[in-house]
py3Dmol code that shows the C-alpha trace and the ligand (Angstrom):
import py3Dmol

protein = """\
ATOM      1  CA  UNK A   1      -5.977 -20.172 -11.888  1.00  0.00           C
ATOM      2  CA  UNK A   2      -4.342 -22.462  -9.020  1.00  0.00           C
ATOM      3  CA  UNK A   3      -1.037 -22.685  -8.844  1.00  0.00           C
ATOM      4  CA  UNK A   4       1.876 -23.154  -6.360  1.00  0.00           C
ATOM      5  CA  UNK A   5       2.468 -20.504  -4.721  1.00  0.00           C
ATOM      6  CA  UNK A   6       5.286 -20.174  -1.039  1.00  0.00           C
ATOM      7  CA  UNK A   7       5.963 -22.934   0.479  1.00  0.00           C
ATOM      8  CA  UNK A   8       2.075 -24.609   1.504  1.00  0.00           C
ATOM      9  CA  UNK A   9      -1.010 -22.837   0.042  1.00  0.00           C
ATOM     10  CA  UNK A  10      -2.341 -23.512  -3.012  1.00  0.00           C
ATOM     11  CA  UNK A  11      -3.800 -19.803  -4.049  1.00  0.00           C
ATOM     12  CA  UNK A  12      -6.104 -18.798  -6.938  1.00  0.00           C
ATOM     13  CA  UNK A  13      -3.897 -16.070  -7.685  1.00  0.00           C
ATOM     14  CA  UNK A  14      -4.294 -13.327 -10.691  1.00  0.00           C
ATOM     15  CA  UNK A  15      -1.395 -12.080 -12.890  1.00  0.00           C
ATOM     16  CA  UNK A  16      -1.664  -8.955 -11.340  1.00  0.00           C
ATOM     17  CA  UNK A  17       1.085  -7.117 -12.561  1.00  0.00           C
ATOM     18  CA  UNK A  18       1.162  -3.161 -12.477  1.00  0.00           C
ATOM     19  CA  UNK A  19       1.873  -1.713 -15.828  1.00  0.00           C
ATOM     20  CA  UNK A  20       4.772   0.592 -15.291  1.00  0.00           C
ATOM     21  CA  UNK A  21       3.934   4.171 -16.222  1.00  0.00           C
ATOM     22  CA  UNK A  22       5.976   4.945 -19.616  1.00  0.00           C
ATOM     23  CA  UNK A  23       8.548   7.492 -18.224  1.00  0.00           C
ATOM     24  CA  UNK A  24      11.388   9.006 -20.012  1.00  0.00           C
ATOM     25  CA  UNK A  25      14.604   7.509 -19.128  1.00  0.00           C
ATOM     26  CA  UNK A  26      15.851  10.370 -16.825  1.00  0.00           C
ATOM     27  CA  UNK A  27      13.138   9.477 -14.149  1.00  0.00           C
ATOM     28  CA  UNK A  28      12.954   5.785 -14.693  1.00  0.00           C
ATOM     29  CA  UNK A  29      17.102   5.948 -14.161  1.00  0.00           C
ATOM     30  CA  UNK A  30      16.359   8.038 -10.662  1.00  0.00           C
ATOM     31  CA  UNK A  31      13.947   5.803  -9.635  1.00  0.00           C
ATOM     32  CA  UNK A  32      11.153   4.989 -11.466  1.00  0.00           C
ATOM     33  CA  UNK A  33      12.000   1.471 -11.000  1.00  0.00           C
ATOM     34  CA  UNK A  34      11.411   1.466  -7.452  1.00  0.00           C
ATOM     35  CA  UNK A  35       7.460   0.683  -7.774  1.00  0.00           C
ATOM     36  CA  UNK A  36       8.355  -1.963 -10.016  1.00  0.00           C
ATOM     37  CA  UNK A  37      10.968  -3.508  -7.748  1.00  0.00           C
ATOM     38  CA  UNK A  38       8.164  -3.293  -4.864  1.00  0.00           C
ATOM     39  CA  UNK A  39       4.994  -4.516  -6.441  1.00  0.00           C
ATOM     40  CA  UNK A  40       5.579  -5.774 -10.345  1.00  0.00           C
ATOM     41  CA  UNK A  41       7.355  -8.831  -9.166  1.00  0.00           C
ATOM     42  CA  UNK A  42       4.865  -9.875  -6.712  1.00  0.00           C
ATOM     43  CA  UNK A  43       2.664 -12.701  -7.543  1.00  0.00           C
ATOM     44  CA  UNK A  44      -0.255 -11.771  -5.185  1.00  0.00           C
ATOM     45  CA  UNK A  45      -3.428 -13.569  -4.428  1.00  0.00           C
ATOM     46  CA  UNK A  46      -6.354 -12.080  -6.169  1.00  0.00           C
ATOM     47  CA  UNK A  47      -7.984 -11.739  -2.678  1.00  0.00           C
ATOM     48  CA  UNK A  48      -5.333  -8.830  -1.467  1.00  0.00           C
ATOM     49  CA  UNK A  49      -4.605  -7.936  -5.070  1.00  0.00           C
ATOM     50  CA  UNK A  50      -7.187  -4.422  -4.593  1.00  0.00           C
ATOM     51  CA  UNK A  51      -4.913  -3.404  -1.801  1.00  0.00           C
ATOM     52  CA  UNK A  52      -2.103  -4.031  -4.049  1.00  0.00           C
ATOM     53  CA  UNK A  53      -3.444  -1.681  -6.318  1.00  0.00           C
ATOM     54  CA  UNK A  54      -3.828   0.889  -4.175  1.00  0.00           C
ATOM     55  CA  UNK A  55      -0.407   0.294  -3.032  1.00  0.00           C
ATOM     56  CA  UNK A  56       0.497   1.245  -6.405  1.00  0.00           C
ATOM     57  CA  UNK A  57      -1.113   4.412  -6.377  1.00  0.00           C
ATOM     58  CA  UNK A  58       0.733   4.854  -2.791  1.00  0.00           C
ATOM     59  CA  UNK A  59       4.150   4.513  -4.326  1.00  0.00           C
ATOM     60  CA  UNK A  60       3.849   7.307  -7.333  1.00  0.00           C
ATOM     61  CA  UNK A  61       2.515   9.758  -4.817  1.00  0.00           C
ATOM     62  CA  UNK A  62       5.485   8.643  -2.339  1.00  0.00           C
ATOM     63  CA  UNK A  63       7.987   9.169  -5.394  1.00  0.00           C
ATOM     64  CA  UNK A  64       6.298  12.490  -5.860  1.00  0.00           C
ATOM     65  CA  UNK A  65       6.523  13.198  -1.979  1.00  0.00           C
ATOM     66  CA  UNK A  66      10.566  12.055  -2.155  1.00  0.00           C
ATOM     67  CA  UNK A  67      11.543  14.333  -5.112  1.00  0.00           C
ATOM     68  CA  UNK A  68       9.537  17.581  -3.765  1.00  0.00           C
ATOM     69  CA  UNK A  69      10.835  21.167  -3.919  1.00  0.00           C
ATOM     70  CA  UNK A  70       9.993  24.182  -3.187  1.00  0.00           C
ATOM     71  CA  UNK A  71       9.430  24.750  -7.027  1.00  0.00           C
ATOM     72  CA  UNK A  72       5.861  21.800  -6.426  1.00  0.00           C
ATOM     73  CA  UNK A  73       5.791  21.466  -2.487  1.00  0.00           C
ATOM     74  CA  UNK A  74       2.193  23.544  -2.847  1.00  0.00           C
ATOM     75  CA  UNK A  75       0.701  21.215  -5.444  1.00  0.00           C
ATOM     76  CA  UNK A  76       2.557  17.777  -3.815  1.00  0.00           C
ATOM     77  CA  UNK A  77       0.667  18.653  -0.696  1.00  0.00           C
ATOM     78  CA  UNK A  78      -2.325  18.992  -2.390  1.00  0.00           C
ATOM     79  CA  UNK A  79      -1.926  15.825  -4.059  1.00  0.00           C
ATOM     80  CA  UNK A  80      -1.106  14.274  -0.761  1.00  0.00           C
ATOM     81  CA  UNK A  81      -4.047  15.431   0.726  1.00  0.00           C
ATOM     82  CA  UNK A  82      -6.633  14.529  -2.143  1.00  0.00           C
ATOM     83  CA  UNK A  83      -5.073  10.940  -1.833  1.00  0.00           C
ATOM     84  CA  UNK A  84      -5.704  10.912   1.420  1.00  0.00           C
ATOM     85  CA  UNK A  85      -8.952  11.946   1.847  1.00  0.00           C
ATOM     86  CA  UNK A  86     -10.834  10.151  -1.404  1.00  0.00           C
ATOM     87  CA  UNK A  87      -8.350   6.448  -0.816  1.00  0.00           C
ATOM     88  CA  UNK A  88      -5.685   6.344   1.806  1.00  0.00           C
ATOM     89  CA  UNK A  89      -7.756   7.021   4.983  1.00  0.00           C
ATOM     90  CA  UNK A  90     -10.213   4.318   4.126  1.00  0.00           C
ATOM     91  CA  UNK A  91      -7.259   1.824   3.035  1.00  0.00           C
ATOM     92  CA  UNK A  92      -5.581   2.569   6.473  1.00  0.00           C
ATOM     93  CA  UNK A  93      -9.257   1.615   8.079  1.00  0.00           C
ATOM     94  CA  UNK A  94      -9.416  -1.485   5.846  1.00  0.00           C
ATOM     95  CA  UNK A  95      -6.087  -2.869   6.844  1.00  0.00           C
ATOM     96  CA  UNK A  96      -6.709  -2.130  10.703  1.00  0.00           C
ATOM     97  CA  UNK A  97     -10.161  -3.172  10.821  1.00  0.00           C
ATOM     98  CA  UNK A  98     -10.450  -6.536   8.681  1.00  0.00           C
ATOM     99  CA  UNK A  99      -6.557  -7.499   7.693  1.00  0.00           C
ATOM    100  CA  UNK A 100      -4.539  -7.841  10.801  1.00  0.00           C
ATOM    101  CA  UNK A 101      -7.475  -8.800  12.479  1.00  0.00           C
ATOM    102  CA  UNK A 102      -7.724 -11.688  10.620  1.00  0.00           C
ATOM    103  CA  UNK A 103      -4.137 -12.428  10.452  1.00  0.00           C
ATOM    104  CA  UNK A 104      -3.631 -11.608  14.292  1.00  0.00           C
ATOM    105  CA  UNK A 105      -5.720 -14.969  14.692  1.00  0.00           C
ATOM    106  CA  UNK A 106      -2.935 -16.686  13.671  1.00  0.00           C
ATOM    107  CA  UNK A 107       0.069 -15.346  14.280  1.00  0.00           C
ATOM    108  CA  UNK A 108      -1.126 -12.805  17.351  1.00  0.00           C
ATOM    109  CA  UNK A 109      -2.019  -9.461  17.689  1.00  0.00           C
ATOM    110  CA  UNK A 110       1.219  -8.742  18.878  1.00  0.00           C
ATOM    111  CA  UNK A 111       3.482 -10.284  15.902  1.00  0.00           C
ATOM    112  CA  UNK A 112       6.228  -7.961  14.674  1.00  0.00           C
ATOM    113  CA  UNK A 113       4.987  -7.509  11.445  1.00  0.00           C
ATOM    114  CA  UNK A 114       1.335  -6.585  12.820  1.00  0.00           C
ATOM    115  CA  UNK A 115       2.761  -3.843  15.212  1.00  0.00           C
ATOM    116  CA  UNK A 116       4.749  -2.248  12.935  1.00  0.00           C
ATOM    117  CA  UNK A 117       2.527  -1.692  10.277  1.00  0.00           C
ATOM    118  CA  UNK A 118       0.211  -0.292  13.014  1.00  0.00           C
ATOM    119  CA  UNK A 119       2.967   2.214  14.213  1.00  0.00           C
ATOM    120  CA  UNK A 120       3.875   3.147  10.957  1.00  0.00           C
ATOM    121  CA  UNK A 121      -0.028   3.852  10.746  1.00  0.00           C
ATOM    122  CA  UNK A 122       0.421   5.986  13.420  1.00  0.00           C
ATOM    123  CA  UNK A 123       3.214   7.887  12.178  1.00  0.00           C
ATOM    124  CA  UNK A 124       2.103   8.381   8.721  1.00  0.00           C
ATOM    125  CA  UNK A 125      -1.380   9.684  10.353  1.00  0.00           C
ATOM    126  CA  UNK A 126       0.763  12.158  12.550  1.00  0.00           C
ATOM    127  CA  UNK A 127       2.449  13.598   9.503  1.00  0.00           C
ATOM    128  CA  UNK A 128      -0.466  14.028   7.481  1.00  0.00           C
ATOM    129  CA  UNK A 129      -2.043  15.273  10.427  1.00  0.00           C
ATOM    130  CA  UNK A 130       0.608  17.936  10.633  1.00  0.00           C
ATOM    131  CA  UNK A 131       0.376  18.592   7.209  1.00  0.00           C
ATOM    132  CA  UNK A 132      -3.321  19.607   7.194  1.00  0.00           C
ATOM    133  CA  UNK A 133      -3.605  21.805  10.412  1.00  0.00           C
ATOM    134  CA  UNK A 134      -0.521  23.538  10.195  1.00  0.00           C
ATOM    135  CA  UNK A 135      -1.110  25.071   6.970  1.00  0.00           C
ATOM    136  CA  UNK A 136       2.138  25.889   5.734  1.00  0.00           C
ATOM    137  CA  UNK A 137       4.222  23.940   3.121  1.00  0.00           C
ATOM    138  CA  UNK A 138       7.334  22.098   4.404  1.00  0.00           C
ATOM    139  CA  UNK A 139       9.619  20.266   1.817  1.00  0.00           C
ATOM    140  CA  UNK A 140      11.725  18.234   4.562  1.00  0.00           C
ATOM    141  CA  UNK A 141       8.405  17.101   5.691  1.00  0.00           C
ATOM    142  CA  UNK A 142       7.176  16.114   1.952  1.00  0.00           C
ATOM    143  CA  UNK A 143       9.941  13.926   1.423  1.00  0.00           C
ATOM    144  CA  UNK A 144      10.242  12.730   5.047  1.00  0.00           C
ATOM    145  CA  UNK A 145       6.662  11.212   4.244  1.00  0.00           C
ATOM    146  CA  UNK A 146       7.737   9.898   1.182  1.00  0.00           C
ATOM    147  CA  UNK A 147      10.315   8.152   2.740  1.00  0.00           C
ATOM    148  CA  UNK A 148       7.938   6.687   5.229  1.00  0.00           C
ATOM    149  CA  UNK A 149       5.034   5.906   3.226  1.00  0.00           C
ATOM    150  CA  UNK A 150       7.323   4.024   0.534  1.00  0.00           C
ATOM    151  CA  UNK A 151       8.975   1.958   2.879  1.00  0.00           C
ATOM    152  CA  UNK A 152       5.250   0.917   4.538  1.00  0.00           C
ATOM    153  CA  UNK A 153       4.343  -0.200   1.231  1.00  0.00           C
ATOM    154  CA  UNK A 154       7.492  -2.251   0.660  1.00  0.00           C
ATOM    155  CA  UNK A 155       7.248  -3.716   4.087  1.00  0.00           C
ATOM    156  CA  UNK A 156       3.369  -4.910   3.578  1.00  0.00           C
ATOM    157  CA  UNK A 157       4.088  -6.155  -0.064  1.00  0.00           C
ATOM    158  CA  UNK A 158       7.453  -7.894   0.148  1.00  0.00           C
ATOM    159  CA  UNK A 159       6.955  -9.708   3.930  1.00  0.00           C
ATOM    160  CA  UNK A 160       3.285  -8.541   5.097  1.00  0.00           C
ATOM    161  CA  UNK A 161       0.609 -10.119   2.604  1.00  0.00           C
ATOM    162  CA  UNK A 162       3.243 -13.016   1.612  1.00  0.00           C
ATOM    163  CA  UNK A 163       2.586 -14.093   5.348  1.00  0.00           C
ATOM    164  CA  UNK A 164      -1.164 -13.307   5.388  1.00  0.00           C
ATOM    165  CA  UNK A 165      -1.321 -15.498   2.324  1.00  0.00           C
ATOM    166  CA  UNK A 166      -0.106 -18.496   3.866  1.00  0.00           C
ATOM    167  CA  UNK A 167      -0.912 -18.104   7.091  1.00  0.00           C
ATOM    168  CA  UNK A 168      -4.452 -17.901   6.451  1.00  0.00           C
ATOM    169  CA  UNK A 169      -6.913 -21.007   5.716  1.00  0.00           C
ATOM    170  CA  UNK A 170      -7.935 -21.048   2.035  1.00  0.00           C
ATOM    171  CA  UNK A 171     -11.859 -20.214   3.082  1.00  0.00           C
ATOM    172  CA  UNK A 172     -10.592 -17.659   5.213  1.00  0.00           C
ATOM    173  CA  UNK A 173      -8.936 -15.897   2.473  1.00  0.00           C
ATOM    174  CA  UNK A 174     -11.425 -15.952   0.495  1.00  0.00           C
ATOM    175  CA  UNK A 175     -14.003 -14.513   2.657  1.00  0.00           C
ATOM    176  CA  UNK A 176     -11.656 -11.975   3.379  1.00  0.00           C
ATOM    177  CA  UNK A 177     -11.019 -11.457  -0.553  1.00  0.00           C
ATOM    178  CA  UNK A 178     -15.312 -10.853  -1.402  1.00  0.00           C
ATOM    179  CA  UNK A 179     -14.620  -8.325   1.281  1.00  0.00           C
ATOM    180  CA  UNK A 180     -11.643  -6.538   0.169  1.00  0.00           C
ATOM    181  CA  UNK A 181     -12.969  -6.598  -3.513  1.00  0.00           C
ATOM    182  CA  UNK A 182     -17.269  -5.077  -2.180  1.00  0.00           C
ATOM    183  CA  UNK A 183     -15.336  -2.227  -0.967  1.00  0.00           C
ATOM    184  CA  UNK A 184     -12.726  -1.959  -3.698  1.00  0.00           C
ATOM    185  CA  UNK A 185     -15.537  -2.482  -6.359  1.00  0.00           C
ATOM    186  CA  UNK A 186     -16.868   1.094  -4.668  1.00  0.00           C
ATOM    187  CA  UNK A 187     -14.206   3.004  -4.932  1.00  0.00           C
ATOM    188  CA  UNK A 188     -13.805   5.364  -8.042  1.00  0.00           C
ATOM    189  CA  UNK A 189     -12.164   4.322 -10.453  1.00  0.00           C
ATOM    190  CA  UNK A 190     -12.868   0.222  -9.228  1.00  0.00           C
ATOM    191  CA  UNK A 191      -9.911  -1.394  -8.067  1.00  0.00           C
ATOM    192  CA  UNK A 192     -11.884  -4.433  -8.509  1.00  0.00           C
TER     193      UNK A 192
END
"""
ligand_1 = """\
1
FE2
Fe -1.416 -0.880 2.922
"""
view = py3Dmol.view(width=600, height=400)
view.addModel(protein, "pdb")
view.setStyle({"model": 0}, {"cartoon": {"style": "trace"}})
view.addModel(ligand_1, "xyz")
view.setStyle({"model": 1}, {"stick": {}})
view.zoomTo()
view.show()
């Protein structure tokens, strides 16, 4: 489908639209809305649209990471960890390795959306790092990385990939897109 889309490109864009989770009204009041308000809304271009997806999965475990206790700190952390090993690692990698790369050719390597999404790379590495090798289970920490890994997400959906979009030649997106969706169409489930 082509349609309008910012204020110059003409994208083939999806409908991509992440089916909020049925959730009882409690959570949904506390903030069950927030992946909604991040991602739902977006209209993104089917070439990023398997990082959006991802992103999706990113912002329940950062809920879960914000609302951790000491009553599911142990199985958060476990959670965090799985996610980290089997998808956000490799989605990290992605994003260094073939997004900002190719957006860096336009607006340079050292635009202030490209270095803070690496430092917030960094950061979010460090605390996971911390999480793994010190062993112990530390609640401020859970929710200190929720904190951080939701805003990241916000900050790549709502100004990042809007900019990527139409900063990026139509052939070049698309390339980029058959990328993006090879190595999404491995991972399990597809986020093809
Ligand atoms: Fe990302």
């Amino acid at each position: 489908m082509i349609i309008t889309f910012g204020r110059a490109k003409y994208l083939a864009l999806t409908s991509f639209r992440v089916k909020r989770a049925r959730r009882n009204t409690a959570e949904a009041n506390a903030g069950g809305s927030f992946i909604a308000s991040t991602i739902e809304t977006v209209q993104r271009s089917s070439e990023l649209a398997v990082l959006s997806r991802e992103h999706h999965v990113a912002l329940e475990l950062a809920l879960r990471l914000q609302r951790a206790t000491a009553a599911d700190a142990e199985t958060v952390t476990e959670a965090t960890l799985d996610f980290w090993r089997s998808e956000g690692r490799e989605h990290f990698r992605v994003e260094e390795e073939l997004l900002l790369p190719a957006f860096a050719r336009h607006a340079g390597a050292d635009d202030a959306d490209i270095v803070r999404v690496l430092v917030e790379h960094v950061e979010i590495r460090r605390r996971i790092a911390d999480m793994e090798t010190s062993g112990r289970i530390d609640v401020a920490a859970l929710n200190a990385l929720g904190k951080s890994l939701r805003d990241h997400v916000r900050h790549e959906e709502r100004t990042l990939f809007g900019r990527i979009e139409q900063a990026l030649e139509p052939e070049e997106l698309a390339t980029l897109g058959t990328t993006l969706h090879a190595i999404g169409a491995r991972h399990q489930p597809p986020r093809t």
